[in-house]
N, C-alpha and C positions, 0 to 999 in steps of 0.2 A: 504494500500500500504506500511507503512512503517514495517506493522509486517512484509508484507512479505521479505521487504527487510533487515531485523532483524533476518528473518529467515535462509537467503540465507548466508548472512553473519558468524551466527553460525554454519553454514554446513561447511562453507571453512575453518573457526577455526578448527573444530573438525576433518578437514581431513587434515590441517595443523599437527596437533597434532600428529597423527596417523603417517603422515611418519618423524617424528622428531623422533620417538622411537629408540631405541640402537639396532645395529644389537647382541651385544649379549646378549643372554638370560638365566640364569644360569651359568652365566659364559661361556660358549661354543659362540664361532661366528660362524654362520649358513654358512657362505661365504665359509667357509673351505670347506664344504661339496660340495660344486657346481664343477663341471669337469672345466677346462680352459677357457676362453671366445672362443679361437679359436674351443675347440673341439663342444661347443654350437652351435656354429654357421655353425660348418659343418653339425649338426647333421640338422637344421633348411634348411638346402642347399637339403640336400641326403631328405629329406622328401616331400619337393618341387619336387625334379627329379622324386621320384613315383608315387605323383598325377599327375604331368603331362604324366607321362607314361601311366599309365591305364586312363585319359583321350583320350589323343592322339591315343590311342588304338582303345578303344571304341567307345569312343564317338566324336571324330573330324570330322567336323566344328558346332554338333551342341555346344546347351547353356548347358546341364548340364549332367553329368555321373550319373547313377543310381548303385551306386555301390555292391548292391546286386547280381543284376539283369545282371551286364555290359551292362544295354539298357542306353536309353539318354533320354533327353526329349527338347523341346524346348519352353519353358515359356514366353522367352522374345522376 
């Protein structure tokens, strides 16, 4: 019991570790490179609005769009 909990302990170090790292690398900051937060997140919105469209298309009321096919299927 205690290795494992010796183990679990080194795993949180190790991924402590990991996001403490410098965002830059060679000198360059990666951040630069990202579009705006707001254009992010519209991008994450308008991505939403066309699975729910070709959902609501296809496949409304049931559980899932087969988006090959535009069939559905209902699983659950």
């Amino acid at each position: 019991m205690v290795r494992i909990k010796l183990t679990v302990v080194a795993a949180a170090a190790l991924l402590w570790e990991a996001s403490a790292l410098p965002r830059k690398l060679d000198g360059v900051d990666r951040r630069q490179d990202l579009p705006p937060a707001e254009e992010r997140a519209q991008a994450v919105v308008d991505a939403f609005r066309t699975a729910w469209a070709g959902y609501y298309k296809y496949a409304f009321p049931n559980d899932e769009l087969k988006p090959v096919s535009n069939g559905y299927s209902n699983s659950r």
